[in-house]
Structure formats: structure tokens, C-alpha cells
N, C-alpha and C positions, 0 to 999 in steps of 0.2 A: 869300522865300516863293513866288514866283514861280517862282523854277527849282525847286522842288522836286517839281512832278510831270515834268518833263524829267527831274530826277535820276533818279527812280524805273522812269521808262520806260529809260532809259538800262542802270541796274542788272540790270532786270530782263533786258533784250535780252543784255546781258555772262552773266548766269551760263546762261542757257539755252544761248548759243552755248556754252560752256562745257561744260554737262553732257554736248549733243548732242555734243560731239565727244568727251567720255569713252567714251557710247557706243561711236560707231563704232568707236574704237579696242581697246573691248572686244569688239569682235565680231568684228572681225578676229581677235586671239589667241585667239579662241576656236574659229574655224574652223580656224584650225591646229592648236591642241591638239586638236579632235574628229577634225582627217584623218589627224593621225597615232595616234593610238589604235585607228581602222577599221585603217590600214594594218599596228597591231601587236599586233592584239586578239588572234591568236593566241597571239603569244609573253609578252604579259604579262596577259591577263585570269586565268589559272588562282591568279597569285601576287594579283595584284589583289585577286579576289574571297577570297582567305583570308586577306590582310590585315587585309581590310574585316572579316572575321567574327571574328576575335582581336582586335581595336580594339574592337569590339561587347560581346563575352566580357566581356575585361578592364576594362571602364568597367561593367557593367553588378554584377561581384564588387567596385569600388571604389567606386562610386557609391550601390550600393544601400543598404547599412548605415548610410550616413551620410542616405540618403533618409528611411530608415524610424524613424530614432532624432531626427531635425528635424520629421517629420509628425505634425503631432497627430490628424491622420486615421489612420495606422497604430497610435497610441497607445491609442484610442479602440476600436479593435477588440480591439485584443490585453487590454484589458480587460473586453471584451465576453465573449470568447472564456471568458478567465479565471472569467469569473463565472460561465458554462453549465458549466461542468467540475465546478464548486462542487456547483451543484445537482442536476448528474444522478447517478444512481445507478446505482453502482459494485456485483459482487456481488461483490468479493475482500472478505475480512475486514482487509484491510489497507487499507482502503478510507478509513477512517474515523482519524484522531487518536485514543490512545490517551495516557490521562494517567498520566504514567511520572514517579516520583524516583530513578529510575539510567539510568545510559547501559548503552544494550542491549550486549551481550558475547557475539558469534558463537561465540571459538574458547576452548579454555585456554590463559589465560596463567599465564604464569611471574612468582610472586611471590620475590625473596630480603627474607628473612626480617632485621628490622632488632631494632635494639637497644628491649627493652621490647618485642617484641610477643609477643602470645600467639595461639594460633588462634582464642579469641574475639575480642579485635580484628579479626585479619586478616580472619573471617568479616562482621563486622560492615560493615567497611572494603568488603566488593565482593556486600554483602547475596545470603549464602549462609549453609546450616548449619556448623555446626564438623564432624558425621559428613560432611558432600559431602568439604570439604578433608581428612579422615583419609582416604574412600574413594580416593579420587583419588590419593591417596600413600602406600597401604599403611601406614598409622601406627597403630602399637596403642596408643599413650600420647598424651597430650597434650605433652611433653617438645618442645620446638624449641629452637631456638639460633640467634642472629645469624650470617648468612651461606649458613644454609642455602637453598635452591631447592625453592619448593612449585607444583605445579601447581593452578590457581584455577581452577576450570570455571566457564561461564558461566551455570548454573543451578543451583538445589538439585536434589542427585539423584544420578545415577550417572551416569559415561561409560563406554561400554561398546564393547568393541570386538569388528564382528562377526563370528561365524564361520560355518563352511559350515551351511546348514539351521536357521540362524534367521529369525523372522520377527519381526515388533512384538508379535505377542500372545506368542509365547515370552517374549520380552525382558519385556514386562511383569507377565507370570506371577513370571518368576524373581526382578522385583527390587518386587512386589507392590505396582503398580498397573497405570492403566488403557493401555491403546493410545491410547487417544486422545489423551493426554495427549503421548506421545511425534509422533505426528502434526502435532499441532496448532505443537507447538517451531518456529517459522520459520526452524532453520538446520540441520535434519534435513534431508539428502539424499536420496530412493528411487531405486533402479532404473525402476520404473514406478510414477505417480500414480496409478494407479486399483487396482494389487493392494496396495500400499505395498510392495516387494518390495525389497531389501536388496542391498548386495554385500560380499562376504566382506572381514574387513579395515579396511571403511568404521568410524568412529568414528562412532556413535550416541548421543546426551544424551535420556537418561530423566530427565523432568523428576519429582519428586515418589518417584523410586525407594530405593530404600534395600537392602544387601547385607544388613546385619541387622537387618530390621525387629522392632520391639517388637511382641510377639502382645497384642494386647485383649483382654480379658473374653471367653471362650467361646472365644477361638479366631479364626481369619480376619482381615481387614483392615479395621480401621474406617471407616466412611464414612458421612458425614450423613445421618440421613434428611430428608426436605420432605413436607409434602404439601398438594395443589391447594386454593386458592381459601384460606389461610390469609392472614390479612392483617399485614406486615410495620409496621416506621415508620413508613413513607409510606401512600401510598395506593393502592399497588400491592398485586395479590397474587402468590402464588407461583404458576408459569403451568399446572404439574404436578405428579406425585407422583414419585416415587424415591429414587436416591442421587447428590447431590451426589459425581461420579467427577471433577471440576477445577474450583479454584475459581480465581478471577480473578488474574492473573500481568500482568506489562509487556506482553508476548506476546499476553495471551489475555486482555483485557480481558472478561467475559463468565465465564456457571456454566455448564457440564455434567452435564446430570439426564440419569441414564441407569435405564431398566427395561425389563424382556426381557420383561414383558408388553403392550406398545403403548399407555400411556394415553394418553387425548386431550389437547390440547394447549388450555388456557384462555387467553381475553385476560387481560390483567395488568391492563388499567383499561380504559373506555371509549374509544373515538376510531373513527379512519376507517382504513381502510386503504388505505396508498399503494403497495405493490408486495404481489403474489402472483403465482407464478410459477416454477416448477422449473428449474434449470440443471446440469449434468453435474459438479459441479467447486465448490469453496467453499462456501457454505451449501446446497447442495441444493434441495430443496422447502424455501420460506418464506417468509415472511410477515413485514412493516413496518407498524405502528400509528402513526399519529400522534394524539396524545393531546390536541392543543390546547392544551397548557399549555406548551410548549417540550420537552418530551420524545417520545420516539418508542422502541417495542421493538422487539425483533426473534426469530421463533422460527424458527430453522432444523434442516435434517435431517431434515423430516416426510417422513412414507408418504405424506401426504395433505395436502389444507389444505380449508378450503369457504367462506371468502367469497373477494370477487376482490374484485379494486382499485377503492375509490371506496366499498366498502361498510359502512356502520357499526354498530362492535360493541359489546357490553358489557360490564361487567367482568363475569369468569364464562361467556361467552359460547364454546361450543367453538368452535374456531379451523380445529383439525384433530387430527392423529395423529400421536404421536412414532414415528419411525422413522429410518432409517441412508442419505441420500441423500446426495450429495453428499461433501466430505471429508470419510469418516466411518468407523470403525470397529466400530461396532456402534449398535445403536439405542440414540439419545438423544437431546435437545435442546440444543441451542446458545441459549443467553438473553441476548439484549445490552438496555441499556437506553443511550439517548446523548440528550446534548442538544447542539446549537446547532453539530453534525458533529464531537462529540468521545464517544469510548466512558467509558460510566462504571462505578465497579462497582455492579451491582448488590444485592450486599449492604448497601452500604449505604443500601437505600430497601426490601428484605427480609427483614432478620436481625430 
């Protein structure tokens, strides 16, 4: 016990001499590698410094993903993030989930025709009419056979192919309904958004169209009447008067009340209003209700609106004025009713 602080002092004297001379020795190699770098910093700093910076690059593209998918700190925002997306408001119509029993259908497809089927199966099978798939394939009989090749459009209605000096209102004139309807189709193409303007050739889907429509009683084309502040199911009422010109589709979750004399536009129940506001493009002039119960409307395509955001209305409470802003082809209202960011139809909280 005795020698053991001599050990110690001992010890300690060994690795210092020790380290002290790793030093110098490293000092030395190091004044040679810095005099020869001065002496060849011309000829190799250019390669140097872009070495350095493609070492830099390439660790920062392998490093990084593996940084950001181990950090629960990057995880924590990106669900931050996620959640403000949620909540802000969107003005496209597609904005919003829309509750669909078919997988949506861009283009026509080609159905061959199997043993046992008939065109009401086959209709049934891609929920369309049996006249769509006759139009669509020139068929005067119901008459098919296994093997043959039917083309299946992705909507009830017509495909129409266009030619020189059509427009949407033509086209809907001839297969007697509305433009808007054709508009509103999310895999209709325009030349230009804001005239809806056409190109020769282009294949067009008239949703709701018909080559030979049945004439109604008196003549012209039948369409719903509604009218304002009648009360539905629910608790809602009907937000205006008109003609129901589109009723709710996969596409077009939401009614289309259309009248060429401007009526005012009612709340549908009481609440608050969370956006008012005009934009060039998708609903136009309109207006979002939240109702306090989980539901919220929506009226768009007004001429006008008169309360603003934060302000509370009541059922029956004019809102504004139906009008044609936004994507729209003539004046009428767009009526969405959604709960909890999914579109629902509104018929049934109206019929």
C-alpha cells in the first residue's frame, strides 16, 4: 500500500510523456501536409473543393431519408402539417370526399359480351342505362350474343363526338339536357375554362343525355320542380325555388336548382358562417354554414351573397342571390350538404 501512490505518480508521468510525444509527432506531419498543400494549392484545390462538395451532395441524398423516417421530430410535423391540410379550405369541388358505390370510369371501355348476359345485366354490372349502352353501339334491339364487343361509357348518357361549331349548350340542347351537367363531368376536356369552348373531334360525355328522349305530358323536358323554405326529412329546408337541372351523381355529389329569374338564395338551417367569398373558378360567389350539429352547406354560383364569415343566420334567412359565377353555365345554385369532410347527398335530408 505503500508504493501505491509512487505507482501512481509513476503512471501518470509515463502516459503524459507518452501523449506529449504523440503530439509533437503529430505536429510535425502536419506541418508537412499544410506546406505541401500551400505549395500545391494551385494544382489541386479546384479538384479538392468539388470533391468536398459531391461527398457533401451524396451523403446529404443518403443520409437524409434515413434521417427523417428515424426522427420522431420529422414525424411529428409532417403530421402537423397533415392535419392543417385537413382543415383548411379548399375551393375546388373535389375538395371534399365524396361517398361513391362504383369506381369512377374516365374513358369507354370495351365490354365482350359473355355467355348469359343480357344488356340489362351488363348495364347493371357498370351502373349505367340499357338506352347509354344501345346509344353507344348503334343497337336497335336488345339482341346480343356471346363474344360480341360493346363499348361501356362511363356515365349514363351520350358520348358525343365533337364537331366544327359546337358548343355545350348545342350539345345539350340536341341530346335534351342541361350544360351544366356536361361541365360539371370531371373527365370533360375544354379548349378554354372559362368559355367551355370545344375542339372538333374531341369526344365529349353528356351525362344524363338521351338521342331519343321520351317527350312528357305537354311536351319539353321534364324536370323537378322545388320551392324555397319547404321543409324536407330533416331539418333542413330547400335553399331556393326552381328546377332541379342535376341531381347528385359519384361526380357531382350535390342538386343543381337552376331559374332565369334570380331568386334569393335561403339558409337551409341555422348556424354560422365559415367562408364567404368570390373566386374566378369552381364554386364562384359562395357561401359555407356550419350548423353545429356536424353538418355544414354549401351555396354556390351566387350573383351576390350578404353575410360574411363569422356571421349567424337563420333558417330562412336570405343568404344571397342565385346567379352563374364561377364554373357555371347559366344561373343556378350548386347545394352541397357534407358532414365530418365527406359530401352527402342531399336528398336525402330533402326529398
Amino acid at each position: 500500500m505503500q508504493d501505491l501512490p509512487q505507482f501512481w505518480i509513476f503512471l501518470w508521468g509515463y502516459v503524459s510523456s507518452r501523449i506529449l510525444s504523440a503530439g509533437h509527432a503529430f505536429e510535425g506531419i502536419k506541418d508537412v501536409i499544410v506546406a505541401f498543400l500551400i505549395v500545391k494549392r494551385g494544382r489541386y484545390s479546384s479538384s479538392f473543393l468539388n470533391t468536398s462538395f459531391l461527398l457533401i451532395i451524396a451523403s446529404t441524398f443518403i443520409a437524409g431519408p434515413i434521417i427523417i423516417d428515424n426522427s420522431p421530430f420529422a414525424k411529428d410535423v409532417g403530421e402537423r402539417t397533415y392535419s392543417a391540410a385537413v382543415v383548411s379550405y379548399n375551393p375546388y369541388e373535389s375538395a371534399l370526399e365524396t361517398v361513391i358505390s362504383t369506381k369512377p370510369r374516365s374513358t369507354v371501355e370495351e365490354y365482350t359480351v359473355r355467355g348469359g348476359d343480357t344488356l340489362e345485366t351488363i348495364a347493371q354490372k357498370f351502373d349505367i342505362t340499357v338506352d347509354t349502352i344501345k346509344w353507344a353501339n348503334d343497337l336497335d334491339s336488345d339482341i346480343i350474343k356471346p363474344g360480341d364487343t360493346l363499348d361501356i361509357p362511363p356515365v349514363t348518357g351520350v358520348v358525343h363526338t365533337v364537331a366544327s361549331g359546337d358548343t355545350v349548350y348545342s350539345i345539350a340542347k340536341k341530346y335534351g339536357t342541361d350544360a351544366q351537367g356536361i361541365v360539371n363531368f370531371p373527365f370533360n376536356d375544354f379548349a378554354d375554362l372559362d368559355t367551355f369552348s370545344l375542339t372538333a373531334g374531341q369526344v365529349l360525355y353528356v351525362p344524363g343525355g338521351a338521342i331519343r328522349p321520351a317527350p312528357a305530358p305537354g311536351g319539353g323536358q321534364f324536370i323537378a320542380q322545388i320551392q324555397a323554405g319547404v321543409r324536407g326529412s330533416s331539418n333542413f329546408i330547400w335553399p331556393t325555388s326552381g328546377s332541379i337541372t342535376q341531381y347528385p351523381a359519384w361526380y357531382h355529389m350535390a342538386l343543381d336548382v337552376a331559374n332565369s329569374s334570380s331568386p334569393p338564395i335561403l339558409a337551409a338551417d341555422t348556424g354560422t358562417v365559415i367562408y364567404a367569398g368570390c373566386i374566378t373558378y369552381g364554386y364562384g360567389c359562395h357561401i359555407i354554414i356550419d350548423h353545429g350539429n356536424g353538418y355544414q352547406t354549401l351555396y354556390g354560383h351566387m350573383s351576390s351573397y350578404s353575410p360574411d364569415a363569422g356571421a349567424v343566420v337563420s333558417q330562412g334567412q336570405q343568404i344571397g342571390v342565385m346567379g352563374s359565377t364561377g364554373r357555371s353555365t347559366g344561373t343556378h345554385l350548386h347545394f352541397e350538404i357534407r358532414s365530418g369532410g365527406t359530401l352527402l347527398n342531399p336528398l336525402n335530408f330533402l326529398k
